[in-house]
N, C-alpha and C positions, 0 to 999 in steps of 0.2 A: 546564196539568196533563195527566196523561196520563190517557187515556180507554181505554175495552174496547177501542172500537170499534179504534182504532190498535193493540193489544194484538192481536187479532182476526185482522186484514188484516195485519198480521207475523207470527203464526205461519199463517197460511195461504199469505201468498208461500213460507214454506220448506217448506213440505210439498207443495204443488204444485211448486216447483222456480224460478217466475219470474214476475214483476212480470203478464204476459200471461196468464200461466196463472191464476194469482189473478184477475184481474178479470174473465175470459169465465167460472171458477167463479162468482164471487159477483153478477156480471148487474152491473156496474162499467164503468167505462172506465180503463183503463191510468192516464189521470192522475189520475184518483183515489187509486188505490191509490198512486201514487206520491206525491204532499202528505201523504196518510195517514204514509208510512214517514217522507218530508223531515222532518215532524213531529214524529212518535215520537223520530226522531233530533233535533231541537233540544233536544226536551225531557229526555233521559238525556244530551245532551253530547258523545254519538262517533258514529261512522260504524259502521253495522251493517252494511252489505255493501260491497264491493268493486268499484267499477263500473267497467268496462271497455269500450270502444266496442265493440263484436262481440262481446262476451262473457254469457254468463248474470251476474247476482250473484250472486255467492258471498257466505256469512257471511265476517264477521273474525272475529277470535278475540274481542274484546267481542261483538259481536254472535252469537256460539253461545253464549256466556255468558246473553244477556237473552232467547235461547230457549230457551234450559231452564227460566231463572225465568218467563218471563211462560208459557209451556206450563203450568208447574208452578200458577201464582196462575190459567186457567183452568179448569183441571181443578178446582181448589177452587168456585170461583165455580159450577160446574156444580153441585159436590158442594152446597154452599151452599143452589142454589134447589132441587134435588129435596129436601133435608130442610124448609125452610119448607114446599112445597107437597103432598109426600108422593109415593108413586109412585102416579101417576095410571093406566101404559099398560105393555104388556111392557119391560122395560130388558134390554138386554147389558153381559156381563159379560166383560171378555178375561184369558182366563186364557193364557200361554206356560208351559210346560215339555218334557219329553221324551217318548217316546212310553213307554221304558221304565218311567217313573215311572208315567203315564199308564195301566201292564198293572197295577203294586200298588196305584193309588188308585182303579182304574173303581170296584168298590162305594162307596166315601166317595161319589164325584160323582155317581152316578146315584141314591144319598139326598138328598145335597143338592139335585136336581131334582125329584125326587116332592114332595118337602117346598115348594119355592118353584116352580111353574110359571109364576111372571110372569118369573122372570128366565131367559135363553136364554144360554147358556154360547155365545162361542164361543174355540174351543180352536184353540193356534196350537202345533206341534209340532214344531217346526227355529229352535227356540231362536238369536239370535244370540252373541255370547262376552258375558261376565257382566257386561262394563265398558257395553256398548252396552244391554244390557237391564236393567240399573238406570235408567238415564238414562231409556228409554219408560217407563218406572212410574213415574220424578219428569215425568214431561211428563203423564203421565194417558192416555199411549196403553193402556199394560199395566195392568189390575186387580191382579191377582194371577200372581208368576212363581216358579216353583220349579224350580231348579237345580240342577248338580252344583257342588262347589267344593274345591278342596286346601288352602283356608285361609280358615279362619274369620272373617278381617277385612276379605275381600277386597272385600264388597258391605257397608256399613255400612247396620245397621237391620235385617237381615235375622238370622233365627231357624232354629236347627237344629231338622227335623224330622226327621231320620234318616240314617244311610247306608248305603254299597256297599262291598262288598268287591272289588277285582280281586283276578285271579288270571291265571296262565301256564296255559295249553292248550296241548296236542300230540296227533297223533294215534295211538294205541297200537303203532305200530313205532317211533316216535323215538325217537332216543338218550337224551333226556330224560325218556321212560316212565316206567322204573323206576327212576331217579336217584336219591337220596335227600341232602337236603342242600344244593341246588343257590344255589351263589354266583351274584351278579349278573354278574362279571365271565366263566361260567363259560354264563351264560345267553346272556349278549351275542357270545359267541364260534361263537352257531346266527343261522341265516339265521330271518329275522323276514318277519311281515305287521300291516302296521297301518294305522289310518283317513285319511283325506288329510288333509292340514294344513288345511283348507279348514273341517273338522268341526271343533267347539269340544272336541268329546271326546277327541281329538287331546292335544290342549295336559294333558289330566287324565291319560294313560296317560305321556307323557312326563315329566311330572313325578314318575309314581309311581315311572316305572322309574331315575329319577335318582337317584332316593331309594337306594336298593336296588344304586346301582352297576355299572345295566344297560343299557348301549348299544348299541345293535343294529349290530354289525358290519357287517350285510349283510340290506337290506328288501327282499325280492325283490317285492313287492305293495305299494302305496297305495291302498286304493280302500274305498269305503263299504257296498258290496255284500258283503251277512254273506253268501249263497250262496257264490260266489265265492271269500269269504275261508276258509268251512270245509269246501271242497273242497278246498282246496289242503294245509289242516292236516290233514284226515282221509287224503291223500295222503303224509302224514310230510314235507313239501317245506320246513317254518317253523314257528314258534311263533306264540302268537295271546295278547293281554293282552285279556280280556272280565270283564265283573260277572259274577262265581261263581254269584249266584242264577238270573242267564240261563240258563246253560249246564249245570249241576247240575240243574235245575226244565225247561230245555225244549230241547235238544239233545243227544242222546244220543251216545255213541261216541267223543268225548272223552277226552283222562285231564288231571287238574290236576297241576300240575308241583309238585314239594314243596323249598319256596325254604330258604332257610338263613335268611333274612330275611324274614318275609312283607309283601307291597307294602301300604301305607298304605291304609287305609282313605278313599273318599270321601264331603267331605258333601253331605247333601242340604239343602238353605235354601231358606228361604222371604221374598218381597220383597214387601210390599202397599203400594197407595198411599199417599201421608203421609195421608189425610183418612179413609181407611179406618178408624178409631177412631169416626167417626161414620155409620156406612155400617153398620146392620143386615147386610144380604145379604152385605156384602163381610165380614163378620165370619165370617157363619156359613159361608162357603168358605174360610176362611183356619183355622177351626174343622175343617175336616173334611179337610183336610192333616194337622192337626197330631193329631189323633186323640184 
């Protein structure tokens, strides 16, 4: 039958990286850990890594499959024994989102700390793209994550708590100053600045402006550096796609471009662990998101 223990020593070979790393972790010897896995694998029926002479193991594609789930069945088991035993000692709690979100929720979370001093937040704020950070919350890496998204289905289980409006920015000599009306195709037709593809926020400006009919002809800038990027706007050199409340509320000197079409609004969602229904704490922060 299959045991923790082998449960365990397999999600901990993949998170340290290798059969070696595992076991100088866990004060082991290599063949240990290795009978542990041979095992785990008799007993589910495939091969979980790919072994190679000179090579690390890498997961197969079953084996990233039965660490998501066996991630997912530790994380409960954890959740499990602190509600029989109660919370004995400080616990962390990992919340991921954006920083921007992080400017409109400080009051909710520095409530929600006065209020619970056993638990210590800690806060992770370079989010990775939505598909990879659903997955850490079903493994029980992530507590609570709160994201941007263009569609509402995209993360299943997850709840809208609010959103953002983009908008087009220029700096008040641009041709697109006092425009009024402005087509996407009429937009795309001005040299652009936008985030590196590298940023998850990236993939949300593009999607808006697809929407809209608006392909940037000519991105004279990629970079992530807001300095940077509204020097170069406030220069009249590009257009800038940023959340309205940013820039409205805390950058002055600006003018917002008035579209023919206005870009879609983003959501904001919220992702909590599946076991979080039984989780006080994690309740009452999923609580003070949602307002």
């Amino acid at each position: 039958m299959l045991t923790i223990r082998q449960m365990i020593i397999f999600a901990a070979v993949v998170r340290h990286g290798s059969f070696r790393a595992c076991a100088e972790q866990a004060g082991l010897t290599q063949v240990v850990v290795s009978a542990h896995i041979r095992e785990l694998e008799s007993r589910l029926g495939v091969s979980l890594f790919e072994r190679r002479p000179g090579h690390a193991a890498a997961l197969t594609t079953k084996g990233q499959h039965a660490f998501e789930r066996i991630s997912a069945i530790l994380a409960d088991l954890n959740d499990l024994q602190r509600e029989l035993t109660g919370e004995q000692t400080r616990r962390t709690l990992n919340l991921t989102t954006y920083g921007f979100i992080m400017l409109k929720l400080q009051d909710r979370i520095d409530a929600f700390e006065d209020a619970r001093p056993q638990i210590e937040l800690h806060i992770r704020l370079d989010p990775p793209d939505n598909r990879t950070l659903a997955m850490q919350v079903h493994r029980g890496e992530v507590d609570l994550a709160c994201f941007y998204t263009m569609d509402q289905d995209e993360v299943p289980g997850s709840v809208h708590v609010g959103h953002e409006q983009l908008a087009i920015y220029v700096g008040p000599d641009h041709p697109l100053a006092n425009a009024k009306g402005v087509t996407g195709a009429e937009l795309g037709g001005h040299p652009a600045i936008m985030l590196r593809h590298e940023n998850p926020q990236r993939r949300l400006t593009d999607l808006a402006l697809d929407r809209i009919g608006a392909v940037p002809g000519k991105i004279i800038l990629e970079t992530d550096a807001l300095a940077l990027m509204l020097n170069n706007v406030r220069r009249n050199r590009a257009w800038i796609c940023l959340f309205q409340d940013s820039v409205d509320d805390m950058i002055p000197g600006l003018v917002r471009v008035d579209l023919a079409t206005p870009l879609p609004p983003v959501e904001i969602r919220l992702l909590s662990r599946p076991s979080a229904r039984h989780d006080p704490n994690l309740i009452a922060l999923r609580d003070s998101f949602c307002g």
